[in-house]
MARROLO-355211 format. One record per residue (C-alpha): residue in one letter; chain; x, y, z; residue number from 1. Coordinates in steps of 0.02 Angstrom, whole numbers, plus 50000, padded with zeros to 5 digits. Each point is the difference from the previous one (the first is absolute). Layout:
  r  c      x      y      z    k
  a  A      X      Y      Z  NUM
...
% end
This chain:
  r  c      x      y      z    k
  x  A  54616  53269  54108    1
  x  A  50176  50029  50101    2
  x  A  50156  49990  49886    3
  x  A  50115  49871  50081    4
  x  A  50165  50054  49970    5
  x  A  50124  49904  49913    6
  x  A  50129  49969  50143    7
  x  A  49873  49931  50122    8
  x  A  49911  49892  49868    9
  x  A  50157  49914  49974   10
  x  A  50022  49964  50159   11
  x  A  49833  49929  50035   12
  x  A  50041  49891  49842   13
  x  A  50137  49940  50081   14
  x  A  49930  49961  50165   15
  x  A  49866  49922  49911   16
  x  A  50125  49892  49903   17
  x  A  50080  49936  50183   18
  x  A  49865  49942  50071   19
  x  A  49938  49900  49846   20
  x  A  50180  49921  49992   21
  x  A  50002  49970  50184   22
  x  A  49903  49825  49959   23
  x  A  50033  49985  49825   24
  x  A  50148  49868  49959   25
  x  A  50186  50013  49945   26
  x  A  50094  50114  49954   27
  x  A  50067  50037  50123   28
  x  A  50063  50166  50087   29
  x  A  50199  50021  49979   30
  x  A  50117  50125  50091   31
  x  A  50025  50088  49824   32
  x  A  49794  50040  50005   33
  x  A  50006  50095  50145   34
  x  A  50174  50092  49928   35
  x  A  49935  50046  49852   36
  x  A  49811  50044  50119   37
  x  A  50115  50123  50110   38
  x  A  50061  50054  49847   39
  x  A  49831  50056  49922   40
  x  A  49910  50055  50145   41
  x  A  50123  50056  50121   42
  x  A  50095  50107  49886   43
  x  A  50063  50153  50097   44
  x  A  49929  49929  50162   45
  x  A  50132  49923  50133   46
  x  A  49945  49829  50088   47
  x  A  50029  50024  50168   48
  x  A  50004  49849  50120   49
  x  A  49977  50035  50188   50
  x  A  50019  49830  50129   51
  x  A  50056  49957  50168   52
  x  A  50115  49856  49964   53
  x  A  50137  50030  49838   54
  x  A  50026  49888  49873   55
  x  A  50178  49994  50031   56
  x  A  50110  50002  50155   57
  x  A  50210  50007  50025   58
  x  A  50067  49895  50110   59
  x  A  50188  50004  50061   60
  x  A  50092  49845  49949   61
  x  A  50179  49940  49993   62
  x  A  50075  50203  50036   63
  x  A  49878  50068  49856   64
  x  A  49814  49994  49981   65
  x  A  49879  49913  49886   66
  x  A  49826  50037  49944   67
  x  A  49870  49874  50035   68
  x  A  49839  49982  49914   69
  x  A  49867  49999  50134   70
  x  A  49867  49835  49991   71
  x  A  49819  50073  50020   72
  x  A  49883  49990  49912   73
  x  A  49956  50179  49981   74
  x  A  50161  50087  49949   75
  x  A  50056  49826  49876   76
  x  A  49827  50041  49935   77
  x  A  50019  50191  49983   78
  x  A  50174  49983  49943   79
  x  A  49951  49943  49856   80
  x  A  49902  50124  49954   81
  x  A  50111  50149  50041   82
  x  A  50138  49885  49905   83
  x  A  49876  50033  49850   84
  x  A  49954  50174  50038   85
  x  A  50129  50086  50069   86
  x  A  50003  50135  50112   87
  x  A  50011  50013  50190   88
  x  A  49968  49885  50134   89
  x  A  49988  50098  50176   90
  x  A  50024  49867  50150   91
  x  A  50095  50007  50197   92
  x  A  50175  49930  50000   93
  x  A  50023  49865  50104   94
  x  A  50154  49905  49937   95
  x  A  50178  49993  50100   96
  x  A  50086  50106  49852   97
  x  A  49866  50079  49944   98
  x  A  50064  50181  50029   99
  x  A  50164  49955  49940  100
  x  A  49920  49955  49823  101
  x  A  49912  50145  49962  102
  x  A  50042  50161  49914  103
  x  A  49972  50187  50104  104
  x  A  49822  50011  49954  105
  x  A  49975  49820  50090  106
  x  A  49961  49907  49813  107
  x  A  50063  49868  49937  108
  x  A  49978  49914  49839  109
  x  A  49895  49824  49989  110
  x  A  50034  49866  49962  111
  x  A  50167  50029  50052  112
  x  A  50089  49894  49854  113
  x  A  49890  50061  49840  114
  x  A  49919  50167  50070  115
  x  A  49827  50038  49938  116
  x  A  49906  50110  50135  117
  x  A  50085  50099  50147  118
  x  A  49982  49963  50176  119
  x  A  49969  50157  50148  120
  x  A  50037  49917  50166  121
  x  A  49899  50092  50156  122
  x  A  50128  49985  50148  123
  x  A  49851  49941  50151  124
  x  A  50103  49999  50174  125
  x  A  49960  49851  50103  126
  x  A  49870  50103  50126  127
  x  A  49919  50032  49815  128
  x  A  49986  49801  49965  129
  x  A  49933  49949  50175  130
  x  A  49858  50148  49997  131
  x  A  49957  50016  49825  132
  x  A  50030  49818  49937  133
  x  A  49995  49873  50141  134
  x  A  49867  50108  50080  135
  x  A  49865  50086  49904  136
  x  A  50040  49900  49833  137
  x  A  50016  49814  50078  138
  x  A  49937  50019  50179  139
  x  A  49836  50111  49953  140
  x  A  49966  49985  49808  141
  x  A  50059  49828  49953  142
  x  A  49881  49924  50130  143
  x  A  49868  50099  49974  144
  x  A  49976  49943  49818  145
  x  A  50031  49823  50029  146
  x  A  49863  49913  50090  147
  x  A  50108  49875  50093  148
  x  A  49949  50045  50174  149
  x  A  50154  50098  50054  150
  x  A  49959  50164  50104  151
  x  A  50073  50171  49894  152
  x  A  50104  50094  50120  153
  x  A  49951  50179  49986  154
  x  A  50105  50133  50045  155
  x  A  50004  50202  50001  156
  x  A  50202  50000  49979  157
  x  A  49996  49857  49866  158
  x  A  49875  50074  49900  159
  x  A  50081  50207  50013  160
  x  A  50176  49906  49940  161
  x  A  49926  49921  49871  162
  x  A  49905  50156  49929  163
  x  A  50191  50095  50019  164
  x  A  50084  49857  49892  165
  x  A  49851  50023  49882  166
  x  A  50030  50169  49971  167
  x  A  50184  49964  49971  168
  x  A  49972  49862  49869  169
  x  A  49888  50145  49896  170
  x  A  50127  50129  50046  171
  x  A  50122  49869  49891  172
  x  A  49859  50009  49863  173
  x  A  49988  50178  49988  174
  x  A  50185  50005  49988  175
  x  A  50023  49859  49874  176
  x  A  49847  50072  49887  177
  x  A  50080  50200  50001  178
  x  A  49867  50107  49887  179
  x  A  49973  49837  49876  180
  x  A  49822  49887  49969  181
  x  A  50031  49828  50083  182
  x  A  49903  49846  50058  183
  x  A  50026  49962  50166  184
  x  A  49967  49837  50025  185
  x  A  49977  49957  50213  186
  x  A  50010  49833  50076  187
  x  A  49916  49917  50144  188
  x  A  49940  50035  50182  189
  x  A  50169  50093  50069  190
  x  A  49975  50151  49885  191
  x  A  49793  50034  50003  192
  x  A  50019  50184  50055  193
  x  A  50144  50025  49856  194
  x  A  49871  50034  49862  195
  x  A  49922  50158  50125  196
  x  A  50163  50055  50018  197
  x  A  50041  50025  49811  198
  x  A  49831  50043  49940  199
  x  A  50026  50159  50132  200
  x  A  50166  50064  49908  201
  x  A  49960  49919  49795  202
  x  A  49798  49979  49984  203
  x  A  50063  49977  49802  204
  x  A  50092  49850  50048  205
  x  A  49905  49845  49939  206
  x  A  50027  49879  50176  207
  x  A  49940  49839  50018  208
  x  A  50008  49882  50136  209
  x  A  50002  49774  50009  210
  x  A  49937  49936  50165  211
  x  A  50092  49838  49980  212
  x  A  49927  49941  50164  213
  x  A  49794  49970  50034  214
  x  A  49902  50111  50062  215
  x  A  49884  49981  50136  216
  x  A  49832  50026  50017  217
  x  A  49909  50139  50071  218
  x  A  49980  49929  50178  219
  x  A  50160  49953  50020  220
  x  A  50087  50149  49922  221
  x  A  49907  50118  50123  222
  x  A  50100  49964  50158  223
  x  A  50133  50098  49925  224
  x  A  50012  50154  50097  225
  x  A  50083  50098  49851  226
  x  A  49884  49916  49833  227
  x  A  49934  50170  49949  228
  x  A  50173  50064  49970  229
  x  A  50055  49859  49934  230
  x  A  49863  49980  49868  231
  x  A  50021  50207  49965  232
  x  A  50195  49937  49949  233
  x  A  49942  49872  49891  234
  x  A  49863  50095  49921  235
  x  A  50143  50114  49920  236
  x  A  50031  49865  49891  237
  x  A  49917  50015  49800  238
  x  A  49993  49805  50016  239
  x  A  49986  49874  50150  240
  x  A  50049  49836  49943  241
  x  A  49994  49825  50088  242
  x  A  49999  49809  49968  243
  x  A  49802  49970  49993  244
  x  A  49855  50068  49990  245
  x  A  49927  49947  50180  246
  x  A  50185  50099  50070  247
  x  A  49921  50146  49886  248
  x  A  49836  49978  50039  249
  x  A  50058  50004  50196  250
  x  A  50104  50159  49980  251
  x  A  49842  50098  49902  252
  x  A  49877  49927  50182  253
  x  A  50155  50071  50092  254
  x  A  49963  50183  49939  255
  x  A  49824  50007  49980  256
  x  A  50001  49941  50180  257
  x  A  50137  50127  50060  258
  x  A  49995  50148  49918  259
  x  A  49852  50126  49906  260
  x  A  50034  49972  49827  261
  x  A  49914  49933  49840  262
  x  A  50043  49822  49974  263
  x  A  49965  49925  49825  264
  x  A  49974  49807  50021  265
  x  A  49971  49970  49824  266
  x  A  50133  50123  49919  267
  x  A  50108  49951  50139  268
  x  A  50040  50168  50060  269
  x  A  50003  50130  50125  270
  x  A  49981  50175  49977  271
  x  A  50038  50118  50151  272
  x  A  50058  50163  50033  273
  x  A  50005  50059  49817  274
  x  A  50086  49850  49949  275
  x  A  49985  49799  49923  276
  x  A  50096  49864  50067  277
  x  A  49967  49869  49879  278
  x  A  49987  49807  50086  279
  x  A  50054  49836  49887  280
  x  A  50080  49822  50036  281
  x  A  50153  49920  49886  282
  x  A  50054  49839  50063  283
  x  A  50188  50028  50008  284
  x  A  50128  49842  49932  285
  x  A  50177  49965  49966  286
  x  A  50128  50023  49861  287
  x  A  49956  49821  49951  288
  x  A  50085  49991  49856  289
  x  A  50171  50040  50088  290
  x  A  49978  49871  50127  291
  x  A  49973  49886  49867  292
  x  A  50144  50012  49941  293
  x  A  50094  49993  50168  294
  x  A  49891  49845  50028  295
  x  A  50067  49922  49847  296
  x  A  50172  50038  49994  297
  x  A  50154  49869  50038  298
  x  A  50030  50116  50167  299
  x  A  49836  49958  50063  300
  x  A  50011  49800  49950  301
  x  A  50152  49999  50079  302
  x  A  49951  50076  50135  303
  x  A  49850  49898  50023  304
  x  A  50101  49837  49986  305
  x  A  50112  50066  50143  306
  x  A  49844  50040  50099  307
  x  A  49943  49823  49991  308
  x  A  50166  49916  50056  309
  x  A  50034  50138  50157  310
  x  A  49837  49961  50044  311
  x  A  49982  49817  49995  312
  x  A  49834  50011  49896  313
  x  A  50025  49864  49860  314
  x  A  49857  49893  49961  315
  x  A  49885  50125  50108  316
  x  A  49872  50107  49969  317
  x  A  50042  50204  50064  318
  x  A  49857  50108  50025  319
  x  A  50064  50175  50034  320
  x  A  49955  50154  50091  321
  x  A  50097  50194  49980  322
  x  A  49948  50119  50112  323
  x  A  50049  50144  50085  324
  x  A  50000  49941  50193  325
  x  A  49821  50102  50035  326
  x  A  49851  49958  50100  327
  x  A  49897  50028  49845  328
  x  A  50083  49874  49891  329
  x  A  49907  49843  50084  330
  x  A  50181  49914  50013  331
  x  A  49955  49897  50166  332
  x  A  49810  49965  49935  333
  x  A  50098  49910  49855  334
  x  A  50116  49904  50111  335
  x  A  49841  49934  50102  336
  x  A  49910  49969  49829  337
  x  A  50174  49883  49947  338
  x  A  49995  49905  50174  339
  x  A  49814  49964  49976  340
  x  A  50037  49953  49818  341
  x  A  50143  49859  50071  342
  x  A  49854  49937  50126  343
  x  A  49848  50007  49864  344
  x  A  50121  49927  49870  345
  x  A  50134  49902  50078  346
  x  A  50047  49941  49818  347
  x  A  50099  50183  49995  348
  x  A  50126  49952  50138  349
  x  A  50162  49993  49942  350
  x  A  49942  50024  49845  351
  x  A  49980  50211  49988  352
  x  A  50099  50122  50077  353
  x  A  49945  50184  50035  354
  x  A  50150  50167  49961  355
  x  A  49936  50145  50095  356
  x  A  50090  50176  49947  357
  x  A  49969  50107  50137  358
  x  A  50063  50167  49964  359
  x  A  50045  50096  50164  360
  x  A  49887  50152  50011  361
  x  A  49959  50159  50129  362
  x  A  50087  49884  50115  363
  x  A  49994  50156  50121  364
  x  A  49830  49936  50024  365
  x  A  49943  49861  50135  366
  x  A  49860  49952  49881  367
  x  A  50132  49972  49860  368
  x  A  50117  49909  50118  369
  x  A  49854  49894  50062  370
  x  A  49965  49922  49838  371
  x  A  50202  49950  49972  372
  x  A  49969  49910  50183  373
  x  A  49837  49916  49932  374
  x  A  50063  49964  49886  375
  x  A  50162  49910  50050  376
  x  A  49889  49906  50133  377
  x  A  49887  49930  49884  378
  x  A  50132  49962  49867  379
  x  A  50092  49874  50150  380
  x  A  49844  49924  50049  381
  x  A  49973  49932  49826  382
  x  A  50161  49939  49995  383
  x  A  49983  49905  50167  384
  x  A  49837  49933  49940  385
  x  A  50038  49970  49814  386
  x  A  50197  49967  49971  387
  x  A  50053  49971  49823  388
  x  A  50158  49880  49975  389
  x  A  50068  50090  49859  390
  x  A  50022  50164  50105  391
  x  A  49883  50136  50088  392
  x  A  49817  49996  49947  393
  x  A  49985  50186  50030  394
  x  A  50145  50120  49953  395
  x  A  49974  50156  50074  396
  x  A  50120  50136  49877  397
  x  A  50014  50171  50088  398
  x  A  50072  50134  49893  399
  x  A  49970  50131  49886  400
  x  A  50013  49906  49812  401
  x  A  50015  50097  49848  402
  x  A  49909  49953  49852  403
  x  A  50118  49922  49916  404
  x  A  50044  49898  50149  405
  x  A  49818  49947  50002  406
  x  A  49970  49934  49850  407
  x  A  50090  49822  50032  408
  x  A  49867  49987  50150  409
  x  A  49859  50021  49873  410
  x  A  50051  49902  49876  411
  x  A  50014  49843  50121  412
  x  A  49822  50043  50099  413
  x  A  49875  49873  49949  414
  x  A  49879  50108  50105  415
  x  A  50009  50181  50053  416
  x  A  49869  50051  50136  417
  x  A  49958  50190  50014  418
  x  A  49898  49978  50164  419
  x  A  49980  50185  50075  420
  x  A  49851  50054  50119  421
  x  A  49991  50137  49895  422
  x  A  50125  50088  49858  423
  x  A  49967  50126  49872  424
  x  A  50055  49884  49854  425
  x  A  50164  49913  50028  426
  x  A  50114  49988  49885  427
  x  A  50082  49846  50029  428
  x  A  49864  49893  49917  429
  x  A  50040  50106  49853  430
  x  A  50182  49986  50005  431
  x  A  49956  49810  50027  432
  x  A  49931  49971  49847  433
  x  A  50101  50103  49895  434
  x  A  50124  49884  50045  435
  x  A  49937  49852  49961  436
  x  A  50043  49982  49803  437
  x  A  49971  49802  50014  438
  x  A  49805  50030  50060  439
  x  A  50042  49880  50160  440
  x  A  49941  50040  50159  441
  x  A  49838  50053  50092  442
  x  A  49962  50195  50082  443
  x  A  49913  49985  50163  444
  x  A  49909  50172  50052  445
  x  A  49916  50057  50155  446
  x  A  49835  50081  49919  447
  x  A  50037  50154  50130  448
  x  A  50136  50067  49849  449
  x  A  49970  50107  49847  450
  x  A  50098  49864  49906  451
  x  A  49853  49888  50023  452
  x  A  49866  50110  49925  453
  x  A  50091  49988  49830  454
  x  A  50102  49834  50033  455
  x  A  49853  49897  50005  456
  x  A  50056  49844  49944  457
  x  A  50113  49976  50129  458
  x  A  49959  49912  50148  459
  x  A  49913  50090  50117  460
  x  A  50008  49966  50193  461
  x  A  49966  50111  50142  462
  x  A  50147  50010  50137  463
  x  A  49871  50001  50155  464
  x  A  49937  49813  49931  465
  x  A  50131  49877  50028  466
  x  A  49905  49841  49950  467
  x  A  49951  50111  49843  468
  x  A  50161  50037  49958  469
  x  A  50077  49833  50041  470
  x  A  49899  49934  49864  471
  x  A  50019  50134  49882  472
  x  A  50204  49948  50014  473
  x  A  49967  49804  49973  474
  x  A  49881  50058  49840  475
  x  A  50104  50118  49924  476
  x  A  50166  49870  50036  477
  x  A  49900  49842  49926  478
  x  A  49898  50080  49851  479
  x  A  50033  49909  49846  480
  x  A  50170  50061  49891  481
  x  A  49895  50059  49856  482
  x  A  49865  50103  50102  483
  x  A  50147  50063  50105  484
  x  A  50081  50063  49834  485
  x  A  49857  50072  49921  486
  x  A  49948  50118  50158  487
  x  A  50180  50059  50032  488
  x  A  49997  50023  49821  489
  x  A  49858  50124  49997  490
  x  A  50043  50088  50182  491
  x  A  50167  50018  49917  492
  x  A  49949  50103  49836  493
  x  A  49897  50100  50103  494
  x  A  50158  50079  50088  495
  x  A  50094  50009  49847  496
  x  A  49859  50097  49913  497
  x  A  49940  50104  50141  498
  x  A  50193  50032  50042  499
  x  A  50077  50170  50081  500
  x  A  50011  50090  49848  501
  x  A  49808  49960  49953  502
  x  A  49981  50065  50180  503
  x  A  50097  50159  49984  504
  x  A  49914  50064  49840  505
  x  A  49830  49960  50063  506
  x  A  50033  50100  50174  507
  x  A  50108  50158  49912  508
  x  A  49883  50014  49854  509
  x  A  49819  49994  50097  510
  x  A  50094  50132  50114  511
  x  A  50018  50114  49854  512
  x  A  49836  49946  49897  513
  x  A  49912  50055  50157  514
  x  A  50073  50147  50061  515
  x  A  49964  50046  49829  516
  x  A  49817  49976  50021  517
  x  A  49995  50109  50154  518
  x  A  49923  50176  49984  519
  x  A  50136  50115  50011  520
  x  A  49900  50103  50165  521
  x  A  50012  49832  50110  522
  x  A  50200  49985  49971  523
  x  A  50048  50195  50103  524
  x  A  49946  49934  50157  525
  x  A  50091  49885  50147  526
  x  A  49896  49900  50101  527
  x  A  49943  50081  50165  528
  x  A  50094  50169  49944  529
% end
């Protein structure tokens, strides 16, 4: 019988421990678990955070600058977890004053008024951001995963640039890390080859990667010209992580289809080139708790109250919709379900009025500037049709809110619709909920989310059936007070419990509990070396 040593049967212990607590009830996971978590099983190991977009930009205001915290839902999620950690958090620059904020080795420390975690900024020039980012990363790869019937644009320029920023972003990793153990931790479709890249230079550097988008299947993901290449990058990683299991389950088709190596569909694993990639799915959330308490404080009632009077809604019902302004989101499949709600239901004329956030994105992009026009267009035609005399029925809001700006615009939404044609989970349901301490309300989701898979007693409506989700908004708006309360209720404590800390100890610890259980002769190799 093999002796299991002590270090990896803890770890299995502990893994085992998650994913029992994953559906038992309260407590709940606080900020100070995963502290004292990084704490225990980190120890001499750095947590190193590698995005795109940074938390936190400078802007130039008044003759000085000021730091802004940035609204996604990625880096507010990850922030909080590098607030908890520590560490480093390696991401492009792309504020105004961002080079005038930071120190001569390009860091500065986040969050700017209590530091906890230091920030390296990656200086990309603008021919960097229109090859690398609006072209392979949002004109090739973004496409390609959703399945919203928009052609990927594929090309030889786009996709070298993006391999050179790539290797620049692990160049910043290598320098960061020095000689020392660290856990890299990647994020999201722009940096896929960044795993390679370090593996190549630290193969003792435990890396693991969060596909925060879906993946597609292996059909689809074929037409990419450069798929082997990209799979070899992502196969560097110790652990492949992604919303749900059918994204996972995708990814795993992807490479048995692609390239020769052993693919384990019951382990979830794949073993190539002398090394294990190990596959799993964590349904990322939201630092619920914190927006809680944002939700509830006298700033956010204020706010609320001041909402309600700018925008003429008193004695109406507001459903609500926040969105970056992307073809994915389903933002003018929602408008078209509202006007066929007024003609279905005519009782909801002048009675409910619809915010839509619409937060300018890749605007560089016709397809992005496209929906903004749709958008608009639809938005005036239900006004023409269906005027309200209390003010617009439709208030289109385009700008960038931060959270705290936000949370007067959930508290007042008696509905929230998440409609996209297809997301990897969306956050904003989450956020929803968390900030809705009173239990009022109703979450509408298009089943084509991740949210929906463990949100499942919200409402459920798909965006390409406009009767069906026309009467999905009249039910949710009309079910009985008590019923109303007592779903929100549960949908609720399921963000709370399953919140971004939960999340963050569940993804860092199975990355360490199973490297651990990997034979030390498949970690020396890189995939297709």
């Amino acid at each position: 019988m093999v002796e299991i040593p002590e270090r990896i049967r803890g770890a299995l212990s502990r893994a085992a421990t998650r994913a029992q607590q994953r559906d038992a009830g309260p407590p709940r996971t606080q900020r100070e678990d995963l502290e004292v978590w990084a704490r225990e099983h980190l120890r001499d190991r750095r947590l190193v955070v590698v995005s795109n977009r940074e938390p936190y930009t400078h802007v130039r205001a008044g003759g000085g600058m000021r730091w802004v915290r940035n609204a996604g839902g990625l880096t507010v999620a990850l922030d909080a977890v590098a607030q908890a950690i520590g560490g480093t958090w390696i991401a492009s620059g792309s504020g105004a004053a961002d080079r005038e904020s930071v120190d001569a080795s390009d860091h500065v420390a986040c969050p700017p008024d209590r530091p906890r975690y230091t920030l390296r900024r990656l200086w990309l020039s603008d021919e960097d951001h229109a090859l690398y980012y609006s072209g392979l990363s949002n004109s090739a790869l973004w496409p390609l995963c959703h399945i919203v019937y928009v052609r990927p644009q594929f090309r030889l320029d786009e996709w070298e640039r993006y391999r050179d920023v790539n290797k620049r972003f692990a160049d910043a990793v290598i320098e960061e890390v020095g000689d020392r153990p660290a856990l890299v931790f990647v994020q999201d479709y722009h940096l896929a080859l960044v795993p390679r890249y370090i593996k190549e230079r630290r193969p003792d550097l435990e890396v693991a990667t969060f596909w925060h988008i879906p993946w597609p299947n292996p059909e689809v993901f074929r037409i990419m010209p450069w798929r082997t290449e990209l799979l070899e990058g992502i196969l560097a990683n110790d652990l492949v992580g992604f919303h749900t299991r059918a994204h996972a389950l995708n990814f795993l088709e992807s490479v048995a289809a692609e390239i020769e190596a052993r693919v384990d569909r019951e382990r979830l694993a794949v073993d190539r080139a002398a090394r294990r990639t190990w596959v799993r799915h964590f349904p990322i959330s939201v630092p619920a708790d914190e927006f809680a308490l944002m939700a509830e404080s006298r700033d956010a009632a204020r706010g609320e109250a001041a909402l309600r009077e700018e925008l003429g809604l008193d004695g109406c019902r507001v459903a609500l919709g926040v969105d970056r302004l992307d073809y994915t989101k389903g933002i003018p499949e929602r408008l078209e379900a509202l006007e066929r709600l007024f003609e279905k239901y005519p009782e909801w004329v002048g009675k409910l009025c619809f915010v839509q956030i619409g937060v300018p994105s890749r605007i560089e992009l016709r397809e992005y500037r496209a929906v903004l026009t749709r958008t608009r267009t639809l938005a005036r035609r239900i006004e023409r049709r269906f005027p309200r005399p209390g003010g617009p029925t439709v208030h289109l809001i385009v700008g960038n809110l931060d959270v705290k700006h936000l949370m007067p615009y959930y508290r007042m939404a008696d509905l929230c619709a998440v409609t996209s044609l297809h997301d990897g989970m969306n956050l904003v349901a989450k956020e929803y909920l968390a900030a809705s301490p009173d239990n009022e309300g109703a979450l509408l989701l298009s089943p084509f989310t991740g949210a929906a898979r463990e949100l499942e007693r919200a409402w459920i409506a798909s965006p390409y059936d406009r009767e069906g989700m026309a009467d999905a908004w009249h039910a949710a708006l009309t079910e009985p007070a008590e019923a109303r309360r007592e779903r929100m209720r549960a949908l609720r404590e399921t963000v709370l419990r399953r919140n971004i800390f939960d999340w963050a100890i569940e993804v860092l610890d199975t990355t360490q509990s199973l490297t651990l259980q990997t034979p030390a002769v498949e970690t020396g190799g890189v995939p297709g070396q």
